[in-house]
N, C-alpha and C positions, 0 to 999 in steps of 0.2 A: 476570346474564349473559343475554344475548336469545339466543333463537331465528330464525337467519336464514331459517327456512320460512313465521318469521308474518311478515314485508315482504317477504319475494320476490315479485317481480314475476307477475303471471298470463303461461300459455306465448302465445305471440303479440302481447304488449304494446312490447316490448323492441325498439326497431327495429334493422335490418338496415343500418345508416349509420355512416358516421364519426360522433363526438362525444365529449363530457367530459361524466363521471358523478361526484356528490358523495355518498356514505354521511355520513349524519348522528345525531347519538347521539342521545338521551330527551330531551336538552334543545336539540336544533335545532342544537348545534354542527354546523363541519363537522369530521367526523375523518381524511376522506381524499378526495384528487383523483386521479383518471387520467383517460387521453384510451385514446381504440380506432379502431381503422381499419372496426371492426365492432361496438358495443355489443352486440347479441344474443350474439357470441359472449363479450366479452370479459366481461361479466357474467354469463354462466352456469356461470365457470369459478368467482365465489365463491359460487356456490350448490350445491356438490357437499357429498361427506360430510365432517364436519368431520376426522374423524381421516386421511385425504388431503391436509388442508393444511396449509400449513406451516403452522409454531407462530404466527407475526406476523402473518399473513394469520387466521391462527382468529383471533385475539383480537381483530382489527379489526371481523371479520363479526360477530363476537357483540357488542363491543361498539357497534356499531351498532343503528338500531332503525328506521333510515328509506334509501332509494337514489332519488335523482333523477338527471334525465340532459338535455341539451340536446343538440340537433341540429343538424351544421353542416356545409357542402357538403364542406369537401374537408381532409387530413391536416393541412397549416400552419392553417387555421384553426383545429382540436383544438390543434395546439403552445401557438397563442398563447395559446384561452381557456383551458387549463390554467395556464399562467405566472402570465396575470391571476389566476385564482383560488388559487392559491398563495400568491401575494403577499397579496391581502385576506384571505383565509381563515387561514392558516401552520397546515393541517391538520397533526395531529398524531404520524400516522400516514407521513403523505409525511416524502423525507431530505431533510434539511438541514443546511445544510451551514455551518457556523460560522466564519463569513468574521472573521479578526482584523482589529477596525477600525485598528489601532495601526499599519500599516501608514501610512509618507506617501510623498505622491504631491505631484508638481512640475503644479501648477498655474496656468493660463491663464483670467481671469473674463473672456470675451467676451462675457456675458451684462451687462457697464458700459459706461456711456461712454465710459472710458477705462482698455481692460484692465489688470490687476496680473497680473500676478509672484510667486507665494507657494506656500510649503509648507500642503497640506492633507493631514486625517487626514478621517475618518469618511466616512459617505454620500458619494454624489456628488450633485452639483446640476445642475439641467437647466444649461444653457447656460456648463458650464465644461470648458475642454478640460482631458484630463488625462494625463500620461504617468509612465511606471512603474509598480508601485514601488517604492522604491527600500526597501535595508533600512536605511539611516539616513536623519534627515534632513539631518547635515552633506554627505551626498555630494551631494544636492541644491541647496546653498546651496551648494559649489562650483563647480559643474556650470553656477548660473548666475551665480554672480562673473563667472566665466570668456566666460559670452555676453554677459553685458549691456554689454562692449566693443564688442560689434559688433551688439547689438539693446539699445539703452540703452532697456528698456521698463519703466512704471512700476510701482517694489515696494513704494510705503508704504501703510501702512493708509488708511481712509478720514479717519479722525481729522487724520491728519498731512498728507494732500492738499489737505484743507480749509483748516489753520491755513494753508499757503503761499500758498493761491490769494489767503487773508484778507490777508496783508503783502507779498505780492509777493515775497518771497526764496524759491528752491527751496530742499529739504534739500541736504543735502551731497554725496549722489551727479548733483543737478545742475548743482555746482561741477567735479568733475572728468569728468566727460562719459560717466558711466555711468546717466545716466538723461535721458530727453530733454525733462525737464522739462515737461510738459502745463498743469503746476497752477499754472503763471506766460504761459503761450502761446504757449511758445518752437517749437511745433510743433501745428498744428491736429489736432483730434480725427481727422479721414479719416489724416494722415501717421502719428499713432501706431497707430490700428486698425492701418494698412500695417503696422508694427513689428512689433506683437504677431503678424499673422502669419504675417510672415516667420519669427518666432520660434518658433509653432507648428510652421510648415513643416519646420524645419530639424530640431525635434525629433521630429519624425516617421516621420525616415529621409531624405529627400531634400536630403542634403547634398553631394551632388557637381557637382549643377550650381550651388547656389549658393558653394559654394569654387570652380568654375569660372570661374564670374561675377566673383567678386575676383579672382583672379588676372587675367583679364584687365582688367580697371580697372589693379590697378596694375602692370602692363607698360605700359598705355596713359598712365599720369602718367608714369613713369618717360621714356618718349618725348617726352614734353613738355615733360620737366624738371620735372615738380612733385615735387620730392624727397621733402619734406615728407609731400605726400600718400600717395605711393606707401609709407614709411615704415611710414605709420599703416595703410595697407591690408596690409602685410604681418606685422602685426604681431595684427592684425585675423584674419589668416588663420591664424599659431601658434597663435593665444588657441583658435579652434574645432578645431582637430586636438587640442592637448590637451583639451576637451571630448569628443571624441569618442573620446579612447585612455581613458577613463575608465570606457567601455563594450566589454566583450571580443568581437572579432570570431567570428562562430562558424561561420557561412554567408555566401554569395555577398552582392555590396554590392546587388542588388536584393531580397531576398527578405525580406518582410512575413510573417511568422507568431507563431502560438501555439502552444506543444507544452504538453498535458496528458497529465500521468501521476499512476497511483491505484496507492495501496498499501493491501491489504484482509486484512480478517480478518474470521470471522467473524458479528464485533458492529461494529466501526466501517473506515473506510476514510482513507484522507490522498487531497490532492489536490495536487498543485502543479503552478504555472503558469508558463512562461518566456515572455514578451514578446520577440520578436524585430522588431528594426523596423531596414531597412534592414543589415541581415545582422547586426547585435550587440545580446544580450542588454540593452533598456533598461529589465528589469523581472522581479521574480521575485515570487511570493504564493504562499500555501499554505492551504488550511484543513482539518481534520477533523471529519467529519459519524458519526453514530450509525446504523446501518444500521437503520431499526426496521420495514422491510418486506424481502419477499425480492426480492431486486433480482440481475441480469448486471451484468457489467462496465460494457457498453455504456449500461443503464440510468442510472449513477453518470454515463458519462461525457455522456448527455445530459441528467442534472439538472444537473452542471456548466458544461456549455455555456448550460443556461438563464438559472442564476446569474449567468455573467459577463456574456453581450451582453444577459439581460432588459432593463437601461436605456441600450445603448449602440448608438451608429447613427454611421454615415459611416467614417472611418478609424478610429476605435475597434475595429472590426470588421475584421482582417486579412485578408486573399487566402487563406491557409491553415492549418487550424486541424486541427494533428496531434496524435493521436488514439491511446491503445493498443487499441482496440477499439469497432468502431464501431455507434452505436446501429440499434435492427431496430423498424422500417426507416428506413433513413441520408436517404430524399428529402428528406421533410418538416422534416428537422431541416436539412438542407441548401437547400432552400427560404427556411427562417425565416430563416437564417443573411444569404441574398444579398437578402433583403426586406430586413434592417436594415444592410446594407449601401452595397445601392442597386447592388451587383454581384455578381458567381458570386462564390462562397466555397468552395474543395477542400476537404473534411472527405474526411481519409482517413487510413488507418494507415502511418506511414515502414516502408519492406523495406530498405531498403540505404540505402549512403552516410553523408554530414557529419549528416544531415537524424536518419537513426535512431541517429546516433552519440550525436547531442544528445539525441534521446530517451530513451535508456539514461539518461546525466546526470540527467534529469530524473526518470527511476526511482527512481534510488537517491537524490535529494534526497525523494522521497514517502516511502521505503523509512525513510530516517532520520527525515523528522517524524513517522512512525507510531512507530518504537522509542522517540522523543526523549518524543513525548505519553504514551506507555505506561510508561519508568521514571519520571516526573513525577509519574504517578498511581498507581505500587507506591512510592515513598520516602515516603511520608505515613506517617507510625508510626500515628494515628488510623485510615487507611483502612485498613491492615494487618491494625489491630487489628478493626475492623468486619468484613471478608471473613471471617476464619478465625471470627467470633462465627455470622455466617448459614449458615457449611460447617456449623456444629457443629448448629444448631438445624433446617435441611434437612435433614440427614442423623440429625439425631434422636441426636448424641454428648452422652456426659455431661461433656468440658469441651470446648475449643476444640483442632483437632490442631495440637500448636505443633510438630509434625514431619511431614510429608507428601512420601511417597515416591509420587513416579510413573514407570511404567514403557511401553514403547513396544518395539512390532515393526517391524523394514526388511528390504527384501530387495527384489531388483529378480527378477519372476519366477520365487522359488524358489529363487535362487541367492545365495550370501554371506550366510544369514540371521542378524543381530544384535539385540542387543537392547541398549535403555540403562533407566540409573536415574538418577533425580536428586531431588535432595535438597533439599526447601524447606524450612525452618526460621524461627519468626516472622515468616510471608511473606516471606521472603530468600530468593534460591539459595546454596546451600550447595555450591559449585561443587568445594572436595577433596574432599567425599564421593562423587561422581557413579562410577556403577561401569558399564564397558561388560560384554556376553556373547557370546560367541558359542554361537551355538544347535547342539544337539549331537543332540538328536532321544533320549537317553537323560535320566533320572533315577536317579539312585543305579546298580542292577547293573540294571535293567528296561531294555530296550528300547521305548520308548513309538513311534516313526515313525520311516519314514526315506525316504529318495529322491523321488517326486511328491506326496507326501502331505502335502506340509509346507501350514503355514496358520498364522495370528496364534493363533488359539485356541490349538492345542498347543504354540506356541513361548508364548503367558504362561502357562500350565501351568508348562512346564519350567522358565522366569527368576524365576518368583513362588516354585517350590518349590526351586529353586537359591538363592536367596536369603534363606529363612528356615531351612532346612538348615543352612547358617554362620550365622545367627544362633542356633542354638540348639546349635549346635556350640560357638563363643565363650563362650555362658554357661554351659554344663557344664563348660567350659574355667577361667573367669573368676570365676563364684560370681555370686549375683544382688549388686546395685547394694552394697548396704546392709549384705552382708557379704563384703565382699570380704577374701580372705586374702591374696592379692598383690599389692601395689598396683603393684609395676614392671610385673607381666605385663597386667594386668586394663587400666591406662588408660596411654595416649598420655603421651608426654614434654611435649611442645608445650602441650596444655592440659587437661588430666587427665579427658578423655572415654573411654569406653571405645572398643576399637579396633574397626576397619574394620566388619564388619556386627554389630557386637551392639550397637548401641543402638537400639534397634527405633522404628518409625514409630508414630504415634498414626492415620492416614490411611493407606491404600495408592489411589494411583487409576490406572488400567491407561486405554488409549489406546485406544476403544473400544467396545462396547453392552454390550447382555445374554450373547450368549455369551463375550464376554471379560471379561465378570466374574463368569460363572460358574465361566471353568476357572480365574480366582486364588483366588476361595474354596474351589473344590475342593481346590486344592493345599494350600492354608493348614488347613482342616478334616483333612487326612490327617497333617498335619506339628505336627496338636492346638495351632494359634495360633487362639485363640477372644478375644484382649484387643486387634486390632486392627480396624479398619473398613474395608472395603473401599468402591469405588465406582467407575464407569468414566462417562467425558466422550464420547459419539457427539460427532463432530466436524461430520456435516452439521446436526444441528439444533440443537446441546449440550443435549442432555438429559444428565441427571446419574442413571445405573444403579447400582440397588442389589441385592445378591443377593435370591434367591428375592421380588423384587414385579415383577408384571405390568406394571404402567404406571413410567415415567422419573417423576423428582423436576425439574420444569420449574421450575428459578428464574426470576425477573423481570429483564428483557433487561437493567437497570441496575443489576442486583446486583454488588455489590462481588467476592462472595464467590464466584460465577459468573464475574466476570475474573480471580480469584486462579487458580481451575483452571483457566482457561483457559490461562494465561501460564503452570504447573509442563505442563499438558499440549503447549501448543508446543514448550517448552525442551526436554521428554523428546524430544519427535518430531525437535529440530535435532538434537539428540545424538546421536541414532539414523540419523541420514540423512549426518552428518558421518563416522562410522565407517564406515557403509556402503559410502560413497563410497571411503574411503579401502583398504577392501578392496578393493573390486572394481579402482581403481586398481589395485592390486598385482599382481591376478591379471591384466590386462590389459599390464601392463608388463615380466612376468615369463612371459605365456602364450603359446601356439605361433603365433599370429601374427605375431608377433616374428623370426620365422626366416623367413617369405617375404620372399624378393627386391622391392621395387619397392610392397609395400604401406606405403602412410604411415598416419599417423594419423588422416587423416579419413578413409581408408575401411577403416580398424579398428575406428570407432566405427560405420560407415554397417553394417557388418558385423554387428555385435554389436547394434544398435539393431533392425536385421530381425528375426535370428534370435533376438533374446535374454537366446543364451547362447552360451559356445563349444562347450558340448553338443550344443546342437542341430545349430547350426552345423557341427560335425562328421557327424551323422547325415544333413545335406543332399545333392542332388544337385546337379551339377556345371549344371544347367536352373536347380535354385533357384538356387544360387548368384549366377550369371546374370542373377537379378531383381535385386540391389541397385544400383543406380542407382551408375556410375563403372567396374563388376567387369564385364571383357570375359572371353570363353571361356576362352583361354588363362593370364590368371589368375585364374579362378576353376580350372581343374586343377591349377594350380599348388599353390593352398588348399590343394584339397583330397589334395594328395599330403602336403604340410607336416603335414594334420593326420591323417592316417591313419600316419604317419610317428613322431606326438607322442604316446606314451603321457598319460595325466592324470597328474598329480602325486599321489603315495600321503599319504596324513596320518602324522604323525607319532604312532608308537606306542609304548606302556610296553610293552617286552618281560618284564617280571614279569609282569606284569596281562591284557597285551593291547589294553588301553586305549588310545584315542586321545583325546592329550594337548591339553584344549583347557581352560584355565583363564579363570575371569576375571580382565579385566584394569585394575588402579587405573588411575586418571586423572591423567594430570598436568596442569598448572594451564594450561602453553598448548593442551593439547587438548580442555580445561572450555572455554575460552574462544574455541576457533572459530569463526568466524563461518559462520551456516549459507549465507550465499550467497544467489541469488535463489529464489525458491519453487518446488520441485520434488516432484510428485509420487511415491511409492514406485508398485515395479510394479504388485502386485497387493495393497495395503495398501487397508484400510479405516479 
């Protein structure tokens, strides 16, 4: 591992200019490309202290052993020679982005004498035009049955153009007049170019003047009397409207666009593309890339942008190219854009309307190729088996944890706070086991918090010691495994496990750093569980915390066993945020806002979103109130009579005990199986 002080740069060497800088390893490789609107600054930032950098960023600097930089006038010239050196270089360290070549794509070779007509897969080639992709290729090969009625442009191989031009008989699409035969001279080389493109044209979006254009022809035979003709023009004119209903209308019939949308985690990201040409989807693609630097949204979304137009210029390059987050700064990328254009290019994020409708669509198609890539690569029994082999050897276990509980804190500012569990078993979720809490701020008869003092730390205190309490409750209950005296009490009818929390975890891993796995093994050491492993997953860097050691157990970013916790640690978190939600639901739908006159729902939530909570919200004045954007004077006093007016709701108490009655609660299978929705933040959740 090098030391980035022995190649750093002398202070005043490093110019003050746009340019593109390459770190190179011991052996001359190159390991990584960026571009900067300032080299001085933008390489001074990898020469600070290493434990300040991110994990992927250290590992670059050190794996490096060399930094070079060229100098270039202005920001688009940095875009391109980055591009360029991406592509020759395919540094190791830069993301990329794993374009599925399986994809085909309806092609046009203008780059012949006399263009063809054919379904291609892979690369693209200089001098062919291309449209879609499409996701089969039969829908392509009907798409142009259906034109080459009315653009009979040539589809045979080269093989097959040759032997006719040899005997003078066309193939058989130049007997019935879907091909305009060239390879016999039935039409000169300039009248087929014409064909092919018009052919192009038409699949490009600009089909309503040329349906224009027929129609008037055959009104104009029709007048003439050329029946015949006119016949065949109208029939001419069905064949392309069914070509074009075969592509769904989504936006206005002028409107040329791309919409990209990324769905990220962590470690890897999805990308998917919607082609819109001439207001209907003529093309959808997708790929996923491995995050191996630390990267913004807008970073992804301008290596993506690289990726698609890098080889592509003229109408390949649409008018607008929507965006969920736009790269900093937007010019230069919008510059390159209308350079390979050859006109402006809008690179901008949809706010409203048809435009951000589709956007959304195209979310949640990223949203699904991410989940679809991810159960792909947890149904491997092999990979299964490999993850839980590296848990076991990272974390220093004497066999592999073929049960692993992870647990997770929610709460939207204090308020509603829950907790979930869930249950991985031979890398599977084990979704009837999954158990929600509601957090109670007590253990056993001790009052541990209560009211503003709430935090993740002492709520996994509480659900860690809540939860091996009933496990050690069940097996004083039950008798250990091996001698069990009751077999109806001890195990499950269904399949002879023991019940609900006595079969104890090999794993426990909490949602979270060093303090949150301190207070699980606190709990666990008071409650004398010394036969399970603890560990907690930080979610900003994934570091993997283990009690009492100073430094995280940093697995390697392709570790199997590093995506295993990562995937029990999201699930715990949807689980947790699903309940959440559905509490606070409750209390929203059953709270004292509900009894003012004239307030709806959007400014119930614009209410509760200010303040918080409805606590607060109650403690406001009638001036704050005031501030939420829609709440005029008169109802904001309103409010606030309603809620001076509304006692809180008392909890439900054991009149024995005193106690207030808050148990946990089983899962049932359709609320294991929620779908957590799009990616939302908890309020004050780490």
């Amino acid at each position: 591992m090098a030391d980035p002080s022995t190649y750093r740069p002398k202070p005043g060497q490093i110019p003050d200019s746009p340019g593109v800088y390459k770190f190179r390893d011991e052996h001359r490789r190159v390991i990584y490309v960026g571009k900067a609107k300032s080299l001085r600054q933008r390489l001074a930032n990898y020469f600070q202290d290493l434990a300040s950098l991110h994990p992927r960023t250290r590992s670059m600097v050190t794996t490096a052993s060399s930094v070079e930089w060229t100098v270039v006038t202005t920001e688009v010239e940095a875009l391109q020679l980055e591009y360029t050196w991406i592509k020759e270089f395919d540094p190791r360290f830069n993301v990329k982005y794993r374009d599925d070549k399986s994809y085909p794509y309806l092609a046009v070779t203008l780059n012949e004498e006399y263009p063809r007509v054919q379904v291609m897969r892979g690369a693209k080639k200089k001098g062919v035009r291309y449209f879609g992709p499409y996701g089969h290729a039969w829908a392509i090969r009907e798409t142009v049955d259906l034109m080459l009625r009315v653009f009979p442009v040539r589809t045979c191989s080269a093989g097959v153009f040759k032997n006719a031009a040899r005997t003078g008989r066309p193939c058989l699409l130049g007997y019935i007049g879907k091909c305009s035969a060239p390879c016999v001279g039935r039409v000169t080389p300039e009248e087929h170019r014409e064909l092919a493109e018009d052919f192009c044209d038409f699949m490009a979006g600009r089909t309503g003047a040329y349906l224009r254009r027929l129609e008037k022809e055959m009104a104009a035979a029709a007048e003439e009397m050329e029946y015949e003709r006119a016949a065949r023009l109208r029939d001419d004119i069905q064949a392309l409207k069914r070509a074009m209903e075969k592509s769904a209308v989504v936006l206005a019939d002028d409107t040329d666009a791309d919409l990209i949308a990324l769905a990220e985690d962590e470690l890897e990201a999805a990308v998917q593309i919607f082609h819109v040409r001439g207001g209907r989807v003529r093309g959808q693609r997708g790929w996923v890339t491995d995050k191996v630097e630390a990267v913004t949204t807008g970073d992804l979304v301008e290596h993506a942008v690289q990726q698609l137009y890098g080889e592509e210029s003229g109408d390949a390059v649409p008018k607008e190219v929507l965006v969920p987050a736009l790269p900093d700064p937007v010019a230069p990328v919008q510059a390159w854009l209308a350079e390979r254009r050859g006109s402006s290019v809008d690179l901008r994020v949809p706010q409203r309307g048809d435009k951000r409708a589709l956007m959304e669509t195209v979310q949640r198609n990223a949203q699904q190729s991410l989940v679809l890539h991810k159960t792909k690569r947890a149904s491997d029994l092999t990979t299964r088996s490999r993850a839980l082999e590296e848990i076991a050897e990272a974390l220093d276990l004497d066999s592999a944890p073929l049960r692993i509980e992870c647990f997770d804190i929610s709460h939207l500012q204090g308020d509603d706070v829950v907790a979930s569990m869930v249950v991985f078993e031979d890398g599977l979720a084990r979704k009837s086991e999954y158990r929600r809490f509601q957090i109670k701020g007590r253990v056993g008869d001790t009052q541990v918090w209560h009211g503003e003092g709430q935090d993740d730390v002492r709520s996994m205190h509480e659900v860690i010691a809540r939860r091996f309490k009933r496990y050690i409750a069940e097996k004083e209950k039950t008798g250990e495994w091996a001698e069990e005296t009751s077999p109806e009490d001890a195990l499950t009818e269904e399949d002879g496990r023991p019940k609900r929390f006595a079969y104890p975890p090999q794993l426990v891993v909490v949602d979270g750093g060093k303090p949150q796995v301190a207070a699980a093994k606190r709990a666990m050491d008071e409650l004398g569980i010394d036969d399970v492993a603890v560990c907690g997953l930080a979610k900003r860097l994934e570091e993997v915390w283990l009690p009492d050691e100073e430094d995280p157990v940093v697995l390697p970013r392709s570790s199997e066993g590093l995506y295993l916790l990562q995937r029990v640690r999201d699930e715990a978190h949807r689980f947790a945020i699903a309940y959440q939600r559905k509490k606070r639901a409750k209390r929203f739908r059953a709270g004292p806002l509900d009894a003012v006159p004239g307030l709806g729902e959007t400014r119930k939530q614009a209410l509760i979103k200010h303040f918080g909570s409805v606590k607060k919200l109650r403690s406001a004045t009638i001036e704050q109130i005031c501030e939420v954007p829609g709440i005029g004077r008169k109802t904001a006093e309103t409010i606030a009579v309603a809620l001076a007016e509304a006692a809180p709701p008392a909890p439900a108490v054991n009149t024995a005990t005193g106690e207030i009655i808050e148990e946990e609660a089983p899962v049932t299978a359709e609320a294991a199986e929620a779908p957590a929705g799009a990616v939302e933040r908890r309020g004050q959740d780490t």
